[in-house]
C-alpha positions as CSV (number, residue, x, y, z in Angstrom):
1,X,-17.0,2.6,9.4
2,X,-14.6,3.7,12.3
3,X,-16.8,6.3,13.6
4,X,-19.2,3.2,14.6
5,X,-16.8,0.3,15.3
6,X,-16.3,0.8,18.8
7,X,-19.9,0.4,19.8
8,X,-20.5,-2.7,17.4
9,X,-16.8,-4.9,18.2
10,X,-15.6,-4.2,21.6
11,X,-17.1,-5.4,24.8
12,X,-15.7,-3.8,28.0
13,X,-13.6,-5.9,29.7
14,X,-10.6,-5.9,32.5
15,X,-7.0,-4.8,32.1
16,X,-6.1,-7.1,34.4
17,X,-6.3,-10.8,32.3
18,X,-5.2,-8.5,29.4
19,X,-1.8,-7.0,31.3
20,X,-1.6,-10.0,33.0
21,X,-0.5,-11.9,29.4
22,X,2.9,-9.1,29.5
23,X,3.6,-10.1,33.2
24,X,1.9,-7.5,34.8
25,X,0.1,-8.1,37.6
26,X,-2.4,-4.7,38.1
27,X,-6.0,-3.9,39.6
28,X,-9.1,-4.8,38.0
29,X,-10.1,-1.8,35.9
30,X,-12.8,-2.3,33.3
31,X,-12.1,-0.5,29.6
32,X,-13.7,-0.4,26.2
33,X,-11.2,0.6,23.8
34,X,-7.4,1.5,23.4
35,X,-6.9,4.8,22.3
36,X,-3.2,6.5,21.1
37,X,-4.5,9.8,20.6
38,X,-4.6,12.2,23.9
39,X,-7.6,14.0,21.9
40,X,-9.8,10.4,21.7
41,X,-9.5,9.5,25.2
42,X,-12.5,8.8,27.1
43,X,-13.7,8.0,30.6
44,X,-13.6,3.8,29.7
45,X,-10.4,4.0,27.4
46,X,-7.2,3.3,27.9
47,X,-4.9,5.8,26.8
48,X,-1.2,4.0,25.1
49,X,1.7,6.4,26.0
50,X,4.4,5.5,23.2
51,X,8.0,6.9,23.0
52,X,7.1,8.1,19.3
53,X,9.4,8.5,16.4
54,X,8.1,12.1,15.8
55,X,6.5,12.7,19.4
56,X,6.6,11.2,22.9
57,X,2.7,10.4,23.4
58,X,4.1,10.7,27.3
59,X,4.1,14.0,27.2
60,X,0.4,13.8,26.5
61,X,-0.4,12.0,29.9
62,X,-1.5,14.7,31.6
63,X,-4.2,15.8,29.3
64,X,-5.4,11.9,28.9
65,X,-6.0,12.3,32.6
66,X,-7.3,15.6,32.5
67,X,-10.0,14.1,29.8
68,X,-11.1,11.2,32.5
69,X,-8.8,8.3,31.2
70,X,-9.4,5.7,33.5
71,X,-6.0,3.8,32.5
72,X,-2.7,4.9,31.1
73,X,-0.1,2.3,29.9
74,X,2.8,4.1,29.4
75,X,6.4,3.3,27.8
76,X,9.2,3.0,29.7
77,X,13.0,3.0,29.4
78,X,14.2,0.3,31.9
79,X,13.6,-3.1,31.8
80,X,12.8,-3.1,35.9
81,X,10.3,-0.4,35.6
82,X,8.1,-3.2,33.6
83,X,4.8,-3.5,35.5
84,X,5.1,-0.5,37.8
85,X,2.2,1.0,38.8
86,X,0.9,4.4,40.0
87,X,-2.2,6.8,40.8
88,X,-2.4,10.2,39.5
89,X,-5.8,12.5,40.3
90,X,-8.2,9.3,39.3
91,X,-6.5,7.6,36.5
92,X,-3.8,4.5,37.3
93,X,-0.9,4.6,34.8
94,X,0.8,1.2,34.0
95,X,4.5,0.9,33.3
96,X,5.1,-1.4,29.8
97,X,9.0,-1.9,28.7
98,X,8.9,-2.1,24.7
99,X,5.9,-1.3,24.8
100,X,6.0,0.2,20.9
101,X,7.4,-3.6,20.2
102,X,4.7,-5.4,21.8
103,X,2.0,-3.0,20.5
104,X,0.5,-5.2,17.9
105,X,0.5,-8.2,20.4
106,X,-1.5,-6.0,23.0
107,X,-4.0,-5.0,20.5
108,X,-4.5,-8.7,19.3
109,X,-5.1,-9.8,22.8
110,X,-7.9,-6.9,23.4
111,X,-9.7,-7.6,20.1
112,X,-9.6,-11.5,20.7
113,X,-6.9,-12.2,18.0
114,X,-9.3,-11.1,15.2
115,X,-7.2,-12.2,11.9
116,X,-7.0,-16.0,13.5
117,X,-10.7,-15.5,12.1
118,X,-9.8,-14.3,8.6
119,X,-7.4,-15.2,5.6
120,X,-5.0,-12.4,5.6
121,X,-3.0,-11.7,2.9
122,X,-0.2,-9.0,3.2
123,X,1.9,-7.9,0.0
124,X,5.3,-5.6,0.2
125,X,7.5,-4.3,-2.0
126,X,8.4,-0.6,-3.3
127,X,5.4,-0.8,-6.5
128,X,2.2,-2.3,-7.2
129,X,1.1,-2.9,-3.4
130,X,-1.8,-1.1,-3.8
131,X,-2.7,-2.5,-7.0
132,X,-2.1,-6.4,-6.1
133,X,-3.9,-5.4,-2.7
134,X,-6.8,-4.5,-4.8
135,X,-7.0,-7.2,-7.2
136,X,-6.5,-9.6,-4.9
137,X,-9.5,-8.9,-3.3
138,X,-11.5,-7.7,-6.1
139,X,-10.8,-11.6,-7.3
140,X,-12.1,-12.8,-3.9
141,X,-14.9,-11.3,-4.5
142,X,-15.6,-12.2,-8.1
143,X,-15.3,-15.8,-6.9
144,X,-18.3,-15.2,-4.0
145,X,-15.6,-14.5,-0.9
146,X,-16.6,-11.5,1.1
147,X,-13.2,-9.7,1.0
148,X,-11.6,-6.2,2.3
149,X,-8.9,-4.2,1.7
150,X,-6.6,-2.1,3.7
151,X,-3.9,0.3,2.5
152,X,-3.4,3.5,0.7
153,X,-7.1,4.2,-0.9
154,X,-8.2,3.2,2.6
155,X,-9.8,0.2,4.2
156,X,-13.4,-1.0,2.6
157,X,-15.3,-4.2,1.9
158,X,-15.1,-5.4,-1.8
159,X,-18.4,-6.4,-3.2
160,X,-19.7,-9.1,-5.7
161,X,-18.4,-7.1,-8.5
162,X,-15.3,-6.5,-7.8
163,X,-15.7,-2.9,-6.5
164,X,-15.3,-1.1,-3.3
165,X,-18.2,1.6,-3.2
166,X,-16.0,3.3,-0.5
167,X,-13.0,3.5,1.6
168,X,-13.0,4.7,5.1
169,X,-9.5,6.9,5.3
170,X,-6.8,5.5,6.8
171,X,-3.7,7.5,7.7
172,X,-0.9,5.5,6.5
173,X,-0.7,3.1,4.1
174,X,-0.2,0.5,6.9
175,X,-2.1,1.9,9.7
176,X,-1.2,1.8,13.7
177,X,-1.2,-1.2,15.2
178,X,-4.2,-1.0,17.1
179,X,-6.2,0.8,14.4
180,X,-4.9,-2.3,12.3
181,X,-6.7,-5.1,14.8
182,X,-9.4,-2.8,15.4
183,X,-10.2,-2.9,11.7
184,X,-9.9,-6.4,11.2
185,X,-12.2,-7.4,14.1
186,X,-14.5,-4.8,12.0
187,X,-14.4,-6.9,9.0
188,X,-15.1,-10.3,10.8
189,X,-17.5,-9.1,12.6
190,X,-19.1,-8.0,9.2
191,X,-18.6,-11.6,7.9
192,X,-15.7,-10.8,5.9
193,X,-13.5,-13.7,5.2
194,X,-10.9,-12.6,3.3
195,X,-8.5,-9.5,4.1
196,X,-6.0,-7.7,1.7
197,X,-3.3,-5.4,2.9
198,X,-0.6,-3.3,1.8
199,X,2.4,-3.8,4.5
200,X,4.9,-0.6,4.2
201,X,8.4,-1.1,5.2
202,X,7.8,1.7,7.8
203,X,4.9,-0.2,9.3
204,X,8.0,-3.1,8.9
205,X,10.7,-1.5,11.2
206,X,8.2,0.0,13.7
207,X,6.7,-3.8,14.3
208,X,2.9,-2.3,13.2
209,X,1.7,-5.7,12.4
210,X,4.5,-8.1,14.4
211,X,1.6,-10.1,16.1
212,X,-0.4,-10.2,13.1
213,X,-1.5,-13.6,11.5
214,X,-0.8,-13.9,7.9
215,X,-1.4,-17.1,5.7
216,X,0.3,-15.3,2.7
217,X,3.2,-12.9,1.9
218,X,3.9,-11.5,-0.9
219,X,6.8,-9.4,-2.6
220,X,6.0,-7.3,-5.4
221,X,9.4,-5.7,-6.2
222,X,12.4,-3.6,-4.5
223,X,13.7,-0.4,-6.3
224,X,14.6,3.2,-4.8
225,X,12.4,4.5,-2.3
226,X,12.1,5.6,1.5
227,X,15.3,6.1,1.3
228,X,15.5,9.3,3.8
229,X,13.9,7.1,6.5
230,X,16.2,3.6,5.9
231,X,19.2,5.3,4.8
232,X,20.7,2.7,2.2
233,X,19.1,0.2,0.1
234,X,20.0,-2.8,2.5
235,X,18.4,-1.6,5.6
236,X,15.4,-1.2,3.2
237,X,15.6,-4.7,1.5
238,X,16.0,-6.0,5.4
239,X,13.0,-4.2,6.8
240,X,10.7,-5.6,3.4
241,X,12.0,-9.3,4.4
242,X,10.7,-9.2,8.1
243,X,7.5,-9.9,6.7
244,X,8.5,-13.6,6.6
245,X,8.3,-13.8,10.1
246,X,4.5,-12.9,10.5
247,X,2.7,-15.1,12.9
248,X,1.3,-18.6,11.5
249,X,2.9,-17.5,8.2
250,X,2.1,-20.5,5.5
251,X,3.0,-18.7,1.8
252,X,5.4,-16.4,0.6
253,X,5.0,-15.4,-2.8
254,X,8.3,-14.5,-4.7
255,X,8.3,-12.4,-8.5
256,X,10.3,-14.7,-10.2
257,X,11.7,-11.7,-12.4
258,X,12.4,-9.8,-9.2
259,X,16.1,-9.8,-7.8
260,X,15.5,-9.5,-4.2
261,X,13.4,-12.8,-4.2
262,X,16.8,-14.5,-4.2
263,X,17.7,-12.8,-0.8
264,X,14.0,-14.6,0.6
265,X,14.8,-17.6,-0.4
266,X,18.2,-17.3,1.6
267,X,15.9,-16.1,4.7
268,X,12.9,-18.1,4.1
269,X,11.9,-19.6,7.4
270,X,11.5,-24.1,7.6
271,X,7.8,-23.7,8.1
272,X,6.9,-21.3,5.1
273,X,6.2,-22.5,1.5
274,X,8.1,-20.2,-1.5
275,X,5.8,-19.5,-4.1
276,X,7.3,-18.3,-7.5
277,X,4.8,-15.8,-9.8
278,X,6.4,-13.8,-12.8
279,X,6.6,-13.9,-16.7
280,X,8.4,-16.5,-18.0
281,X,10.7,-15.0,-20.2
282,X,14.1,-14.1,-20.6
283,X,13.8,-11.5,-17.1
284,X,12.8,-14.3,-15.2
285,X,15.6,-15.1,-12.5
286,X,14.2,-17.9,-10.5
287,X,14.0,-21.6,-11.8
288,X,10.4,-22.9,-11.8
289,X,9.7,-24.7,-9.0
290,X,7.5,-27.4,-7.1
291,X,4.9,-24.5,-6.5
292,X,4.7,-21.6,-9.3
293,X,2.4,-19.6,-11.4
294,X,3.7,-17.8,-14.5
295,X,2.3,-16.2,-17.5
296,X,3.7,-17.4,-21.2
297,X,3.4,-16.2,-24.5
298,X,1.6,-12.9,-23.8
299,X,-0.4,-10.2,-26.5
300,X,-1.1,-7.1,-25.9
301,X,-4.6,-5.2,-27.7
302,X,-5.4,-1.8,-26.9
303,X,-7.7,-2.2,-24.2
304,X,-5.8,-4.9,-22.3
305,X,-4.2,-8.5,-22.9
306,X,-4.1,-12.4,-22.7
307,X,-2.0,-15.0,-22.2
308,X,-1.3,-18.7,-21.3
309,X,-1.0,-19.3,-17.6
310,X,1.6,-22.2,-16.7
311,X,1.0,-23.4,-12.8
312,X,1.6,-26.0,-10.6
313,X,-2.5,-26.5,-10.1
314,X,-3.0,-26.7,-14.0
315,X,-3.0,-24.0,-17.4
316,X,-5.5,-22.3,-18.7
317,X,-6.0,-18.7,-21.1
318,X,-6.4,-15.5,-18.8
319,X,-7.9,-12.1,-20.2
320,X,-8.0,-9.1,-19.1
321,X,-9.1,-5.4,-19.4
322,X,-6.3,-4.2,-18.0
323,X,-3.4,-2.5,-19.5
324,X,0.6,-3.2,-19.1
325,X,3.5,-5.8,-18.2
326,X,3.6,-4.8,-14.2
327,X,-0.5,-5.5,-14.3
328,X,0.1,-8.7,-15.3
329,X,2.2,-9.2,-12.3
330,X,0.0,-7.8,-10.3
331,X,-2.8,-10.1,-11.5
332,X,-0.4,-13.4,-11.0
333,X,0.3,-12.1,-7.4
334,X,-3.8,-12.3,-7.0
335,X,-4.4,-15.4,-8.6
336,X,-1.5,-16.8,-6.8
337,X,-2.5,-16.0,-3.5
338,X,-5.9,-17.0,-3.8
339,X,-4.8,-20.8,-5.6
340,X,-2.5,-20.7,-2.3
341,X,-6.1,-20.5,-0.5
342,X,-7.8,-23.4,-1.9
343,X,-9.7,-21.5,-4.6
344,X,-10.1,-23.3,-8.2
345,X,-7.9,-22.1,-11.4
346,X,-11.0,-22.9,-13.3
347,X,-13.1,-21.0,-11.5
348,X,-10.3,-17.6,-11.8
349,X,-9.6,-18.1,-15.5
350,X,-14.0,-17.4,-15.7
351,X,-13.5,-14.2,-13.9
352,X,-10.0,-13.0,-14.6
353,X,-11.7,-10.7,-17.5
354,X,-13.8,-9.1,-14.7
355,X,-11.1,-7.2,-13.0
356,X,-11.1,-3.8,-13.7
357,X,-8.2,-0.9,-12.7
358,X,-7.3,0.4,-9.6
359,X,-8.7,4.1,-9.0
360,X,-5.3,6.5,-10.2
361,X,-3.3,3.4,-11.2
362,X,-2.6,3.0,-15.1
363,X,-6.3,4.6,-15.3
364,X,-7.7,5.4,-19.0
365,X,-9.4,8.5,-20.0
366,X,-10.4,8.4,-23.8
367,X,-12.8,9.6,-26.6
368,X,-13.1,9.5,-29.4
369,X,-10.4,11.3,-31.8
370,X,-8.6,12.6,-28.9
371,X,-5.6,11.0,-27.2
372,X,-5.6,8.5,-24.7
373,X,-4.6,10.1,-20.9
374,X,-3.2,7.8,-18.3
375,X,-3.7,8.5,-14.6
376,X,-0.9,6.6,-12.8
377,X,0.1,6.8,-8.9
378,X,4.2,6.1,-10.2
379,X,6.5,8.7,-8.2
380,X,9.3,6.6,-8.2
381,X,11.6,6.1,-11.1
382,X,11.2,2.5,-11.6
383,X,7.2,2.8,-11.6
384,X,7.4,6.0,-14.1
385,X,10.0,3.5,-16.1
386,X,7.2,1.0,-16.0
387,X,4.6,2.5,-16.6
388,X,6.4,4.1,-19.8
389,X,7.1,1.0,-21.2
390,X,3.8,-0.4,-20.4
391,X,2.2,2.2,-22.6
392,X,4.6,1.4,-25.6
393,X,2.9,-1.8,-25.7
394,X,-0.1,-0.6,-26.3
395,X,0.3,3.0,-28.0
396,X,0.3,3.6,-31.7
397,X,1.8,6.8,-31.5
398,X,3.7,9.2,-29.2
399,X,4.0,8.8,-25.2
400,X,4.0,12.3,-23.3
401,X,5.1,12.1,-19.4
402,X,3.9,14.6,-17.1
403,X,5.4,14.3,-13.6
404,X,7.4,15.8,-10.7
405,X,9.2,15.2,-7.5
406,X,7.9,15.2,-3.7
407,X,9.7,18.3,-2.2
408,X,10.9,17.2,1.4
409,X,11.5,13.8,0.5
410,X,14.6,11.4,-1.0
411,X,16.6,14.0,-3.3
412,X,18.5,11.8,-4.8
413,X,15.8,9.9,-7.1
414,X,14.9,13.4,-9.0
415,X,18.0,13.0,-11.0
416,X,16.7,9.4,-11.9
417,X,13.2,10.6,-12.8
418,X,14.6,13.2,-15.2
419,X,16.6,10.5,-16.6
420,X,14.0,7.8,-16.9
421,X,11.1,10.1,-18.5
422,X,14.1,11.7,-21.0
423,X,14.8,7.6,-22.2
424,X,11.2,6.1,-22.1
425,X,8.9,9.2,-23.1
426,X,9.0,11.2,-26.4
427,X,8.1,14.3,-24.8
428,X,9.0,15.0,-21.1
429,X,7.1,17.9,-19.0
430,X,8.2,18.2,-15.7
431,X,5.6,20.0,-13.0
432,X,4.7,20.6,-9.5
433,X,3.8,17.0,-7.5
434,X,3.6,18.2,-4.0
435,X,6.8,20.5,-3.4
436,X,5.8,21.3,0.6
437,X,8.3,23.3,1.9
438,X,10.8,23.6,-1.2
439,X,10.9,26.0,-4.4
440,X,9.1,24.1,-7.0
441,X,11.4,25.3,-9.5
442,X,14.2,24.3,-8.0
443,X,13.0,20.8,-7.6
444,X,12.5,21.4,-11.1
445,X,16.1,21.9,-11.7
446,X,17.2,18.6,-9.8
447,X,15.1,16.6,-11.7
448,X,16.9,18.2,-14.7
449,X,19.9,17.3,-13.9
450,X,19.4,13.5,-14.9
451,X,18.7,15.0,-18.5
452,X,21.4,14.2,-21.5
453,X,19.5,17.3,-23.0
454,X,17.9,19.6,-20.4
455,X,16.5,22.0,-23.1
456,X,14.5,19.8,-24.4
457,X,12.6,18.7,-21.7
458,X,9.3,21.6,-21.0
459,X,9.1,22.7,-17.2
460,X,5.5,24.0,-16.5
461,X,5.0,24.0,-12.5
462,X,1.3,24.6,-12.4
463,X,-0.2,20.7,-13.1
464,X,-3.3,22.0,-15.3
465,X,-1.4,24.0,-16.9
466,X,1.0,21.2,-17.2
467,X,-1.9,18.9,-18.9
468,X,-3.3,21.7,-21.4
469,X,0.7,21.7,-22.3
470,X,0.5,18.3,-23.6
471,X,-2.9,18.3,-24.6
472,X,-1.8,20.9,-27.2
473,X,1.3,18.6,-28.6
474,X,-0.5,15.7,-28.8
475,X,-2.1,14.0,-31.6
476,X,-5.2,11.3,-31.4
477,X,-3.1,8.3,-31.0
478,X,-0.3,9.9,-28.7
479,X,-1.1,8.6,-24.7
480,X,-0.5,10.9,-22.4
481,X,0.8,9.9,-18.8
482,X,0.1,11.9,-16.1
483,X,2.4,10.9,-13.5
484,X,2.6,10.9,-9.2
485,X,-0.8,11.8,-8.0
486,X,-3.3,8.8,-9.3
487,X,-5.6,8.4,-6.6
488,X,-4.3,11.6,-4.1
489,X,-7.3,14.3,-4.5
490,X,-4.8,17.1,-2.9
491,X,-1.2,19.2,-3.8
492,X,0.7,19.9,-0.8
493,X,2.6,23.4,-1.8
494,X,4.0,25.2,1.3
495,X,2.0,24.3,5.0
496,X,-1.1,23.8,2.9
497,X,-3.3,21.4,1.2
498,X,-4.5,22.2,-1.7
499,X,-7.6,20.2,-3.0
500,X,-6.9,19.0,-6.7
501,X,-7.9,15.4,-8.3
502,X,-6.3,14.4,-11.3
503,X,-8.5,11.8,-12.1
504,X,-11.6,14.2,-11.9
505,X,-10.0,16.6,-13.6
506,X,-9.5,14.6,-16.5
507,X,-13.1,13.5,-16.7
508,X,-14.2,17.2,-16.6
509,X,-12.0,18.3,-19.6
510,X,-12.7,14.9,-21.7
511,X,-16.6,15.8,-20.9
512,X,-16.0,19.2,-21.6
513,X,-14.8,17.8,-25.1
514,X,-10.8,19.0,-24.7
515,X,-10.2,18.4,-28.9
């Protein structure tokens, strides 16, 4: 799709009207696109110059004017350069203070404010983003809503089914800011009407989406993660909760077995509704409410579950063909945020049993007289914890965890890994789940490290060999969860990337008949 949007969704117009809403005053210089890439500029784009995290896209300047860029709006560090102008060769560079801060609002104004168009639905939290993301719009879709989805599978348009054909790669979960409005002009210009994202707590802090309209907002959970970029779990919790002050926001939609949701309540701003979703049981930590949506009295079958759903718009009996507890809150997040939207519980309970798993997330492999193998994206010790109980519900025999630990990343959750997968599985095999610059073996060892008894845990580093491993213990009603890649079709061992997909390889052996 993004090969092709530019022609079909922008129409050249001047920088000056455009700079002119930030207090510039500047020439009148027509462009057709904004481009942050050095390599993408062309003669009619404007090339943004940001003082990066990683890199300073102003040391790139010279070769966005050596490529024919006819304007360059580059960051500055005082407040009085704002507005400053100059020419260099042919190309007139622009002077914008904050300019990373008032990205999103720049890249509204040059699409024309696209998601003003659109009900946008974003959804944070450390697990299940991509999963409610999904689900929420495959449930749009199932009720006749052209819907899309942006986050980590990609961005795509949902169709009648409930199925996205395919996603167009995007490079973060929460893409750039002017990829971001770019997208969503995409989609209403493709008579979408519904968008679901996945908003990152990186995207968060660097203000990715600060100018971008949201009707609903919606927390999933808060455990360990990210922790090398936010430093504690505060400054994490504090970037999640600046989702409540998205532009127009209307809904936020708090789990009601979820700690943090306590902590929005405290910041919710005047003009935005609290929403309560969640289980009602003896988790749940929030009182029911004016506006709520929980499930009651819930039964788990082996190829999914049911139970009563207790709202403020009405009950009714939801079904579904998907497996475990955090599904079930992914599901309430969905219908929740489309009942927020005017849609008809009536109409959801018909289609509820339509929904179908999220590519690499709790994804079922089976034959018959062979055990059951899981494909889940959990690299996190709360979602392997999760996902490990969710299987107990529905396993008859033993549950076998395969996973590993991101080398390069937060050290301090491999200790907790080791310690969740020796509690919550019956047999533990730690492997190799992208170790980049670090000794597999030795992640190996810090993951070990959280074990009451080390020995008994299996270490094999190579993943397929990890699989034929457990594949060889198990026994026809044993599951098997195979843990940290889900949907990723790479390893990253060393500087390279190593093509591998789980999911696929699974398929091959259960075709290949692996009993």
């Amino acid at each position: 799709m993004l090969d092709n949007t530019q022609n079909e969704i922008s129409k050249a117009q001047s920088i000056q009207p455009l700079l002119a809403q930030f207090g510039i005053t500047t020439a009148d210089i027509t462009i057709e696109s904004l481009v942050l890439d050095s390599r993408d500029v062309a003669i009619h784009s404007a090339f943004i110059a940001l003082k990066g995290h990683v890199r300073d896209g102003r040391d790139f300047i010279p070769q966005a004017i050596s490529l024919g860029a006819k304007v360059i709006i580059a960051e500055c560090d005082l407040p009085q350069e704002h507005g400053q102008t100059s020419m260099r060769e042919q190309s007139l560079i622009v002077h914008f203070y904050a300019l990373s801060q008032n990205l999103s609002a720049l890249a509204a104004a040059f699409y024309g404010h696209p998601a003003k168009q659109l009900q946008v639905i974003g959804v944070t939290g450390t697990n299940g983003k991509t999963s409610t993301v999904q689900l929420t719009s495959q449930l749009a879709a199932l009720l006749n809503k052209s819907s899309a989805s942006i986050g980590t599978l990609g961005s795509g348009v949902i169709d009648h089914q409930g199925r996205c054909s395919s996603f167009t790669e995007t490079l973060n979960t929460t893409p750039d800011a002017i990829t971001m409005h770019k997208l969503i002009a995409q989609f209403s210009h493709d008579g979408v009407k519904q968008v679901a994202l996945e908003v990152s707590s990186h995207a968060l802090e660097q203000q990715r989406v600060a100018a971008l309209k949201m009707d609903v907002a919606v927390l999933t959970n808060l455990t360990r993660d990210h922790l090398d970029y936010h430093g504690t779990m505060q400054a994490y919790a504090q970037a999640k909760r600046e989702i409540l002050n998205q532009p127009e926001l209307k809904f936020a939609l708090l789990n009601a077995n979820e700690n943090e949701s306590k902590h929005w309540l405290e910041h919710m701003p005047s003009q935005v509704i609290p929403v309560i979703y969640g289980i009602d049981d003896d988790s749940l930590i929030l009182p029911t409410t004016e506006h709520m949506c929980l499930a009651q009295n819930i039964e788990y079958f082996n190829q999914g579950c049911r139970f009563n759903l207790v709202s403020s718009w009405g009950k009714c009996e939801i079904q579904l063909a998907l497996l475990g507890r955090f599904n079930i809150f992914n599901v309430l997040a969905a219908i929740t945020s489309q009942l927020c939207l005017g849609e008809s519980l009536t109409d959801i309970a018909k289609v509820a049993h339509k929904l179908v798993p999220v590519a690499g997330r709790m994804e079922c492999f089976s034959a018959e007289n062979t055990p059951v193998v899981v494909v889940d994206y959990a690299h996190t010790p709360d979602a392997l914890k999760q996902a490990l109980l969710a299987l107990r519900h529905h396993s008859e025999g033993r549950l076998i965890a395969i996973f590993g630990c991101g080398g390069d990343r937060d050290k301090g959750k491999r200790s907790l890994m080791g310690e969740v997968a020796e509690t919550y599985a019956d047999i533990a095999i730690i492997t190799n789940d992208n170790s980049r610059s670090e000794d597999p073996l030795a992640i190996a060892k810090d993951i070990l490290t959280g074990c009451i008894h080390p020995e008994q845990i299996h270490v094999v580093l190579e993943r397929k060999d990890a699989i034929s491993k457990a594949l060889s213990l198990a026994a026809p009603k044993d599951i098997i969860l195979l843990a940290g890649k889900g949907h990723e079709n790479y390893q990253i061992i060393g500087n390279e990337t190593v093509a591998y997909d789980e999911r696929e390889y699974v398929q091959q052996l259960f075709e290949r008949n692996i009993t």
